[in-house]
C-alpha positions as a Python dict, from the first residue, in 0.01 Angstrom:
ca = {
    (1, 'X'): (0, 0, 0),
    (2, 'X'): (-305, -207, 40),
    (3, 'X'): (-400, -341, 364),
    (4, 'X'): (-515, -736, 217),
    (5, 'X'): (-228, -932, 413),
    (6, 'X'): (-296, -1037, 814),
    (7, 'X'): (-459, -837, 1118),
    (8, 'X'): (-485, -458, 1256),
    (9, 'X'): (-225, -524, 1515),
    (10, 'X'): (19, -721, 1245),
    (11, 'X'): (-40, -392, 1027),
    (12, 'X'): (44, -176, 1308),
    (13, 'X'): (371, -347, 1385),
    (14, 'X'): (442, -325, 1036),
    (15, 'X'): (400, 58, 1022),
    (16, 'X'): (587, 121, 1365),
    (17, 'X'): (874, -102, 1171),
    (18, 'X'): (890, 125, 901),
    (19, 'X'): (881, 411, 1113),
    (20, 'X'): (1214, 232, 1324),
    (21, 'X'): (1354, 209, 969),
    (22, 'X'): (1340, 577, 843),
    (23, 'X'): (1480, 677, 1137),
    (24, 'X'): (1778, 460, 1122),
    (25, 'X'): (1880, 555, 839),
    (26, 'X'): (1874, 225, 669),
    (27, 'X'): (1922, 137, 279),
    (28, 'X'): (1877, -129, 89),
    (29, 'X'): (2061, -457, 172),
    (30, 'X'): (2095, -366, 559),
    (31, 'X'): (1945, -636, 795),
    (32, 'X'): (1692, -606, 1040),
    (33, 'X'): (1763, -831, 1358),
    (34, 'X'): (1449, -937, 1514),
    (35, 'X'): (1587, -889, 1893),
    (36, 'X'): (1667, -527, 1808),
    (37, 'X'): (1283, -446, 1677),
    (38, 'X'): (1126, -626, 1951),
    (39, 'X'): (1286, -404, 2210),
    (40, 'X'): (1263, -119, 2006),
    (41, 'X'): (889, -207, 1949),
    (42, 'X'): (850, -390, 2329),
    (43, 'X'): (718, -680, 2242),
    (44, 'X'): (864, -1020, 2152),
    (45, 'X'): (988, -1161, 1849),
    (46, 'X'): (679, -1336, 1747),
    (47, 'X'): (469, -1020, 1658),
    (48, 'X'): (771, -866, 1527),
    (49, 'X'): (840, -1170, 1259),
    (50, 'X'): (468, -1155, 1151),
    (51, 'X'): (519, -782, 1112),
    (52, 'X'): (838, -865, 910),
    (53, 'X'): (618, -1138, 740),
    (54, 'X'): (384, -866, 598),
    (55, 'X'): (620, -631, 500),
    (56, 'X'): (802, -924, 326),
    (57, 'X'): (459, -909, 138),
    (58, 'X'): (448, -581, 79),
    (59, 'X'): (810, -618, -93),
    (60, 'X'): (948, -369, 147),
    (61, 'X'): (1221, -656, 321),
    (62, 'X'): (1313, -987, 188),
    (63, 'X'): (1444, -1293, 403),
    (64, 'X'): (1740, -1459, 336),
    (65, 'X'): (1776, -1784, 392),
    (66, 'X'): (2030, -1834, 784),
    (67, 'X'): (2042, -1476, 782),
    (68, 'X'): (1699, -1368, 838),
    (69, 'X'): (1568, -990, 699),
    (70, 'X'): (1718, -754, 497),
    (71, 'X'): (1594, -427, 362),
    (72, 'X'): (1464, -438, 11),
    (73, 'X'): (1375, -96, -54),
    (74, 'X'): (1536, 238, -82),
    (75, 'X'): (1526, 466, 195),
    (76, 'X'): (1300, 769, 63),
    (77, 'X'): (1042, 515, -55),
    (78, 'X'): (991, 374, 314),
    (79, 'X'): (957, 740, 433),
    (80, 'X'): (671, 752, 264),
    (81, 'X'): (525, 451, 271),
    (82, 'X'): (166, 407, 432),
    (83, 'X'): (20, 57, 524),
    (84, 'X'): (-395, 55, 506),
    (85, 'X'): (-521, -89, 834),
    (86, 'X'): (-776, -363, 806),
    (87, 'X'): (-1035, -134, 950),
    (88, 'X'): (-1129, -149, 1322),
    (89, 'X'): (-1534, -239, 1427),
    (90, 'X'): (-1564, 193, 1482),
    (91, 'X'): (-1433, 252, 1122),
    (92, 'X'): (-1663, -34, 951),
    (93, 'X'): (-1940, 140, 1137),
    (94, 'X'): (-1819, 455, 1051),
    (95, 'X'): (-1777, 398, 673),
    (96, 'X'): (-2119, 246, 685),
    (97, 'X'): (-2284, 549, 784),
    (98, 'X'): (-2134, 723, 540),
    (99, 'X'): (-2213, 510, 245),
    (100, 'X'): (-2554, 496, 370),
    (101, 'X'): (-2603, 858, 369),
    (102, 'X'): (-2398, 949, 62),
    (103, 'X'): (-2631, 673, -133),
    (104, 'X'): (-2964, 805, -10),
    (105, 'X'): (-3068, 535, 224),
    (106, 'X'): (-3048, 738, 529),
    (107, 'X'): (-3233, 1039, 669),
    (108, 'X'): (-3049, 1361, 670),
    (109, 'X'): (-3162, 1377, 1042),
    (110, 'X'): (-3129, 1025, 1241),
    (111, 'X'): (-3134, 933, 1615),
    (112, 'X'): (-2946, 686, 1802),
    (113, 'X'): (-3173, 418, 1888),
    (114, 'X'): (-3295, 407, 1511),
    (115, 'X'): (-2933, 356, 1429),
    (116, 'X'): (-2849, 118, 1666),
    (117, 'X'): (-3100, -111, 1485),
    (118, 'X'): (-3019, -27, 1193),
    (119, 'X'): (-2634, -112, 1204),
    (120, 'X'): (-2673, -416, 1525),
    (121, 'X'): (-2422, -173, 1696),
    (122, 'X'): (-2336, -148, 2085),
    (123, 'X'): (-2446, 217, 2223),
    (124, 'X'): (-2061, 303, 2317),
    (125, 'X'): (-1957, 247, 1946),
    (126, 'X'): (-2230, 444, 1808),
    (127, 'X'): (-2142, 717, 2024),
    (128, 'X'): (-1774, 703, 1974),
    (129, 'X'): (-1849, 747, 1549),
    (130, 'X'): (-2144, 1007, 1585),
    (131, 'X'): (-1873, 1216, 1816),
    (132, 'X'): (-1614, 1176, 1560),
    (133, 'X'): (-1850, 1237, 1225),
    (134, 'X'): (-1944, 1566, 1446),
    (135, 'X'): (-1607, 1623, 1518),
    (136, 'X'): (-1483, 1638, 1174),
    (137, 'X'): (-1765, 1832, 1066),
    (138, 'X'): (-1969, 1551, 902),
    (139, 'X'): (-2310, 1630, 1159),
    (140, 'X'): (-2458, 1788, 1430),
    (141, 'X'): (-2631, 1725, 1724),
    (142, 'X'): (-3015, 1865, 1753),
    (143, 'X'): (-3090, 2082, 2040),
    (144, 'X'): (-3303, 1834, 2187),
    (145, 'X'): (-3270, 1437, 2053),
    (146, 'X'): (-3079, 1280, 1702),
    (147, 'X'): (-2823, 1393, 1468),
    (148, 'X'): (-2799, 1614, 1113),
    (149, 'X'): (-2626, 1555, 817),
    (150, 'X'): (-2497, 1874, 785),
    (151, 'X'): (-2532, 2028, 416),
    (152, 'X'): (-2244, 1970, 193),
    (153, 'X'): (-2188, 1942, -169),
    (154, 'X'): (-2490, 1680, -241),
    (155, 'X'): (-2610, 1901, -554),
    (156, 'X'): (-2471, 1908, -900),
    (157, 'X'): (-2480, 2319, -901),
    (158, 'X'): (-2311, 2311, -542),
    (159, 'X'): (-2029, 2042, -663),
    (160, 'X'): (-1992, 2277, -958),
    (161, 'X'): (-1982, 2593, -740),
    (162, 'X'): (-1719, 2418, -510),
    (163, 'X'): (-1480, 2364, -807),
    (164, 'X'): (-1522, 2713, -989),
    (165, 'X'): (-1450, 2855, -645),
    (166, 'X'): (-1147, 2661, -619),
    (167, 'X'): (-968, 2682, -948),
    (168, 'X'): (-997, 3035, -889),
    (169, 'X'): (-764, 2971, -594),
    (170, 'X'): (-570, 2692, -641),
    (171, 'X'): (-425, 2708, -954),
    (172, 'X'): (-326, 3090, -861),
    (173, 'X'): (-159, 2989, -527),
    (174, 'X'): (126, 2850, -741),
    (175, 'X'): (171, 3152, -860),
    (176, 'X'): (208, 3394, -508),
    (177, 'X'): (515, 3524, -404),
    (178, 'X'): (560, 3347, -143),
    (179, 'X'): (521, 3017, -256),
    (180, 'X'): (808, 2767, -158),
    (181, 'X'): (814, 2406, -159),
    (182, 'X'): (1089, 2199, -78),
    (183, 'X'): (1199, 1836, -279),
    (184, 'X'): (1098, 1637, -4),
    (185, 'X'): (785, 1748, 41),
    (186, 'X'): (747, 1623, -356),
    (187, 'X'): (951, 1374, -293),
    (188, 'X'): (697, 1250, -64),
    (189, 'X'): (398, 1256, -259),
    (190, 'X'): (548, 1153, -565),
    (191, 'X'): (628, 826, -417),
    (192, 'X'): (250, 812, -250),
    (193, 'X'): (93, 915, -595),
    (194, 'X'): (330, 622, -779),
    (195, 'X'): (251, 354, -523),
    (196, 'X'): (-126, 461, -574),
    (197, 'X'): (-82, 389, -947),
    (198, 'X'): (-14, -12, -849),
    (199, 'X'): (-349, -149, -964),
    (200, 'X'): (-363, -344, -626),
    (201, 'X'): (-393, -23, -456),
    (202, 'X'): (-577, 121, -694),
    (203, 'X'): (-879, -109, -678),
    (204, 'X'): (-874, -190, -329),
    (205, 'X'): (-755, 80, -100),
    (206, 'X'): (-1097, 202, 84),
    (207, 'X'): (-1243, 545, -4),
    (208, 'X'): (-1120, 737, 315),
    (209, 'X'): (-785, 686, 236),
    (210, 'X'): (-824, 796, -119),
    (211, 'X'): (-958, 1101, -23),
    (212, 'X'): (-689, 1151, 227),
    (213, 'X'): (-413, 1114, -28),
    (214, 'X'): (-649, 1410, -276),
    (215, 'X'): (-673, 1644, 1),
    (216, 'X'): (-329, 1623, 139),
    (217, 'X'): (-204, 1674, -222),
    (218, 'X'): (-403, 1992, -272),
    (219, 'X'): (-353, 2140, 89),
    (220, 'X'): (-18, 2101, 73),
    (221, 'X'): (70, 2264, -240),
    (222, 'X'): (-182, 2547, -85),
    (223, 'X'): (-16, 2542, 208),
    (224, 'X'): (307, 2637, 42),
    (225, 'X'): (167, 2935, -94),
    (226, 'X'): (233, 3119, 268),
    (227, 'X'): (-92, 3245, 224),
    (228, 'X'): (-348, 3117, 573),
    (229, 'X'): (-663, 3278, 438),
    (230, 'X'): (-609, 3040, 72),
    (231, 'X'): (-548, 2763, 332),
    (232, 'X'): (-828, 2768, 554),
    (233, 'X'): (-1052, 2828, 234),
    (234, 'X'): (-949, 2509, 61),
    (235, 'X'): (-939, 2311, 410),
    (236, 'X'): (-1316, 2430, 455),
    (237, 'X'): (-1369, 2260, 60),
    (238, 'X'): (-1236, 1959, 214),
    (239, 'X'): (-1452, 1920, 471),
    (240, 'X'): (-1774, 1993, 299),
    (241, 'X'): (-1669, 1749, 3),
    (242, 'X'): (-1552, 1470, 272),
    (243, 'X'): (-1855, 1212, 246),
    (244, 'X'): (-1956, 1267, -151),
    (245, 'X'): (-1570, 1239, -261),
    (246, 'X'): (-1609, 863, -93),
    (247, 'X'): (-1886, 749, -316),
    (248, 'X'): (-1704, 917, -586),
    (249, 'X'): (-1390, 706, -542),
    (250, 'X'): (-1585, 364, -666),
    (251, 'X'): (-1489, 542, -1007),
    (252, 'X'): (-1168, 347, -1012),
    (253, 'X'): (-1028, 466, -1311),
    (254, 'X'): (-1105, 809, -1229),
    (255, 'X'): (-856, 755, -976),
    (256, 'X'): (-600, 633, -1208),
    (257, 'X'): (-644, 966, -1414),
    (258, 'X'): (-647, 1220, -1085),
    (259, 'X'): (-324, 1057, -952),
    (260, 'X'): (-151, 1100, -1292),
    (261, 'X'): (-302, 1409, -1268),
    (262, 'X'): (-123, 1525, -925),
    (263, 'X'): (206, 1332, -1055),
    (264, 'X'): (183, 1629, -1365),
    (265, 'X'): (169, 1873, -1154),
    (266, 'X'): (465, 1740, -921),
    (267, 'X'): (667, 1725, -1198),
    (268, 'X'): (642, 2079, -1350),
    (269, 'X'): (700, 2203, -967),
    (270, 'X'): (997, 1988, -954),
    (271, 'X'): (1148, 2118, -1297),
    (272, 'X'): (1123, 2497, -1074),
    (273, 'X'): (842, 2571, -1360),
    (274, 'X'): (533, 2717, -1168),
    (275, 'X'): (347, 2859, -1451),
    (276, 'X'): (298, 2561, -1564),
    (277, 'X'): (228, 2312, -1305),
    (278, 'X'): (-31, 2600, -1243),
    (279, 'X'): (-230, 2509, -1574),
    (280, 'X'): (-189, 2135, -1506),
    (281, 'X'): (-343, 2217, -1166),
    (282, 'X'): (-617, 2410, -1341),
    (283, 'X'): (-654, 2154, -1593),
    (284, 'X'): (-657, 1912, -1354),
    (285, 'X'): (-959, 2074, -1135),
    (286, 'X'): (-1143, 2092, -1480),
    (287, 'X'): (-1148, 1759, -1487),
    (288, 'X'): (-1257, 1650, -1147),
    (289, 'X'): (-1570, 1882, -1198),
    (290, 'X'): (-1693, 1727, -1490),
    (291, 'X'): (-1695, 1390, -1289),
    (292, 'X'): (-1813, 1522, -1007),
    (293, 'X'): (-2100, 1512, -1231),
    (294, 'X'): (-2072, 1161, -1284),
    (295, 'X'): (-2019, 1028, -911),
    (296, 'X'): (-2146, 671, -932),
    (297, 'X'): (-1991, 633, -1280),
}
């Protein structure tokens, strides 16, 4: 879902309100009382009708007229629903760090104070997204004063490297014996992958969600292989492919193709057929390194 409609803390509410409805149990047509969400949520009922406001947006609820909200939306589409924030001060900071670096116009070793000029940023901000880029592997501190980029996939024989390396694993983790995946779990990301295909989301959800929606996709499926070392080797892809996938997501309809890509693949698992949602997988990976090739296309 795309994050254009009112603040961080209205989107918040609006996610926690989701979250109340999946786990009553609630279907389409049942109301939503505004007392009962503001204790649940413990605030008051202002908050809570600009929350109901947005999802109203969203099409999730609907008012009706004396009555007030009503559910609009069938239960296993709000499990899996997923509001995009309206990014926080640390996250604009943090995405333009990243864009900076992944388009050349920053050093692969920086320091602080250079930064802090650079961006007009407050020294506890800074340090709050240098700790997390470090934390999720993105750089490093030097021994003495600055930061690394650390080396990931930034060359075309490395991105092409990464992907032979992987459809020699993923596609063939489909096929081990003990992989099991249950419908909800493709239940899930079908209806993540289908929402993705609405062109609203499609154009305008930010790059770090995108790539959270590819990697969970492909973890997961690896995950259900029951195999750790598989796992840990396609988590480790991830991570070095984190910051270049985000430049490659301003290929919009690249997206459009990957997610009908993924929804292939779900399909084929659904229908109990791994043999082939293995060569849509494999197909699939063929494709993404050829425009890996092409990242600011």
């Amino acid at each position: 879902m795309t994050g254009n409609y009112g603040s961080r803390r209205q989107a918040e509410l609006a996610q926690r309100v989701l979250g109340y409805m999946d786990e009553h149990l609630l279907d389409p047509g049942d109301p939503l009382r505004e007392q009962r969400l503001a204790e649940y949520l413990g605030v008051s009922r202002t908050p809570v009708r600009a929350a109901l406001r947005l999802l109203e947006a969203h099409g999730v609820v609907r008012s009706v007229p004396h009555q007030g909200y009503v559910l609009e939306r069938a239960r296993g589409e709000v499990h899996s629903l997923t509001l995009a924030l309206p990014p926080s001060p640390d996250e604009a900071l943090y995405l333009a760090i990243v864009e900076d670096h992944v388009s050349g116009r920053l050093a692969k070793t920086v320091n602080q104070v250079d930064l802090l000029r650079r961006y007009s940023a407050n020294a506890p901000a800074m340090r709050r997204v240098l700790t997390r880029m470090a934390n999720e592997g993105l750089v490093e501190r030097n021994p003495g004063q600055g930061w690394t980029f650390r080396t990931g996939l930034d060359t075309e024989e490395a991105r092409i490297a990464s992907y032979e390396y992987r459809s020699a694993l993923e596609p063939q983790a489909l096929l081990l014996p003990g992989f099991v995946i249950d419908m909800a779990t493709l239940d899930a990301l079908q209806t993540q992958h289908e929402q993705l295909l609405q062109p609203a989301n499609t154009t305008s959800l930010p790059g770090p969600m995108l790539f959270r929606i590819d990697a969970n996709f492909h973890e997961t499926l690896v995950r259900a292989s029951g195999n750790a070392l598989f796992l840990q080797a396609i988590q480790s892809q991830n991570q070095q492919r984190r910051m270049l996938e985000y430049l490659g997501y301003t290929n919009r309809r690249r997206v459009t193709d990957w997610c009908q890509e993924h929804l292939s693949v779900i399909e084929a698992l659904r229908e109990g057929d791994r043999r082939l949602a293995s060569r849509y997988l494999a197909h699939h990976l063929d494709h993404a390194r050829h425009a890996s090739t092409h990242l600011t296309g």
